[in-house]
N, C-alpha and C positions, 0 to 999 in steps of 0.2 A: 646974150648967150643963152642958149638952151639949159633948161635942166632939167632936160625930161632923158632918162634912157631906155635905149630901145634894146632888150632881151631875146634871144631865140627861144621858141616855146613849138617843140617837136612832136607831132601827134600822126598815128595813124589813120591810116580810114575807118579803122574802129576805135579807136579812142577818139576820136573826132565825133563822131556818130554821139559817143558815148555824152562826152561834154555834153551835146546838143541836145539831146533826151533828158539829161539831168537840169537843163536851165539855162547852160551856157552863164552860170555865175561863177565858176568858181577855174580853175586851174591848180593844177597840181606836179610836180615832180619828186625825183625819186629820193629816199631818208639820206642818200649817199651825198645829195646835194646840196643839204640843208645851209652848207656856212653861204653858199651863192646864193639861194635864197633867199638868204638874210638880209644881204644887198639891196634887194628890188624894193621898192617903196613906192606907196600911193601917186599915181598921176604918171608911172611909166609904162611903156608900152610893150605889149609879147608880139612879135612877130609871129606868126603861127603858122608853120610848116607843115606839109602833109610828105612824111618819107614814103616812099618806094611809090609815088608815082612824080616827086620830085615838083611840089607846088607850094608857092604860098597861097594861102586862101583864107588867112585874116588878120586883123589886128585886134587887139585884147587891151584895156585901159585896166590897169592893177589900183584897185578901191580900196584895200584894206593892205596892212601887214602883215607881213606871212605868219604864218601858224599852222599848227600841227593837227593833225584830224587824218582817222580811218573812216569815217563815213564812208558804205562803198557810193563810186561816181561808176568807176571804170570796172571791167571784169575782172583784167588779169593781174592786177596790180593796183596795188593801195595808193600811189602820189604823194604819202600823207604830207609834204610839203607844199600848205599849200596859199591861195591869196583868192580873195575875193574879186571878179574882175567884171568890168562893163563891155560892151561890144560896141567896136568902133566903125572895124569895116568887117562885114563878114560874106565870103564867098559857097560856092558850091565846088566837089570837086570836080564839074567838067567846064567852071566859070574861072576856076584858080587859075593863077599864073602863073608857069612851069619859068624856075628860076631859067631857064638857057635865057629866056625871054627880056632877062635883066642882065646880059653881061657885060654888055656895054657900060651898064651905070653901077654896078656894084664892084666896091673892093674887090674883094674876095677873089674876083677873077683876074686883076691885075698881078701883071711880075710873075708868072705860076713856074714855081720848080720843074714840074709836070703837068699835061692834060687835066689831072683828074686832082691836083693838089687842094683843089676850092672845094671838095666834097668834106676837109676835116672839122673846115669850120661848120659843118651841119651833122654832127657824130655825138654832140650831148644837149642837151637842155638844161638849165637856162644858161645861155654864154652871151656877153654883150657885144654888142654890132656896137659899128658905129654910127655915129648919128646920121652922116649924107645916107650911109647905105638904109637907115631906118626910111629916112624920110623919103626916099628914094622906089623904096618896097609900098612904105603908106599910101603916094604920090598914083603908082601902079594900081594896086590895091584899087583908090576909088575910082579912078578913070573904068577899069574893069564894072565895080559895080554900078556905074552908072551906061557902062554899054559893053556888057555881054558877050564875050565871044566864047561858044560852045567847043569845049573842044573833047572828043572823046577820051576815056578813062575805061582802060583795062580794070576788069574788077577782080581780077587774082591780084594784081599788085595793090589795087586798095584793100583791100580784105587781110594782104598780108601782115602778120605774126612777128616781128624779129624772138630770135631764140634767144630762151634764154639760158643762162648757164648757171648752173648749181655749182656753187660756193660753200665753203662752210657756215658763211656772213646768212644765206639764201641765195634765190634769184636773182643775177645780175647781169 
């Protein structure tokens, strides 16, 4: 039996960028997530999504225990939840693989209420997948990094921002 799990780990094209400049050590989410957090433990895996142009483009091995730190990584946002991590598979965004790409093999897409119902499970960070669909994304993942396929990337949707909303909490 496996005991490895495999986490959603959601990043923009500029938080992405960001990680990569900083070292690609570390990962971070938001203070709101802290008790999920807690969960993840050394030897599991982050799926790592790039929203708004709808790819995954890598995998993330989690090295340490989470723990708390403002260190800045990112611009707009602190993460401070955070975990030490090694790089497993790592893509580019015009190498990434646009989830349509995986429907066939991923949950998510199975039974759907509606068209678009498989978008919820991709709406926070960190949330656990399951394992076929980890291994299944992984599986992707390297076959990609071992042979390439280019595929253009709008750079208004990489670039983009989601809004955020002021709370009395902060930014949310």
């Amino acid at each position: 039996m496996e005991s490895r799990t495999y986490w959603l780990d959601l990043f923009t094209g500029t938080t992405w960028q960001e990680f990569i400049d900083a070292g690609s050590e570390v990962s971070g989410f938001r203070e709101s997530r802290w008790k999920t957090v807690q969960r993840i433990k050394p030897g599991d895996y982050l799926l790592c999504y790039l929203t708004g142009v709808s790819r995954f483009i890598g995998v993330l091995e989690v090295t340490s225990k989470p723990y708390k730190d403002t260190t800045p990584i990112w611009g707009d946002y602190d993460f401070p939840c955070r975990m030490k991590v090694e790089t497993v598979v790592m893509l580019t965004p015009e190498t990434a693989i646009p989830i349509h790409d995986l429907r066939d093999e991923l949950s998510i897409f199975q039974n759907l209420t509606s068209p678009h119902a498989w978008t919820g499970r991709l709406r926070g960070s960190p949330s656990k997948w399951k394992v076929a669909d980890g291994k299944a994304i992984l599986q992707a993942l390297r076959e990609a990094e071992a042979n390439p396929v280019v595929r253009p990337v709008d750079p208004r949707k990489l670039a983009r921002r989601p809004r955020a909303l002021q709370a009395k909490i902060g930014a949310v």
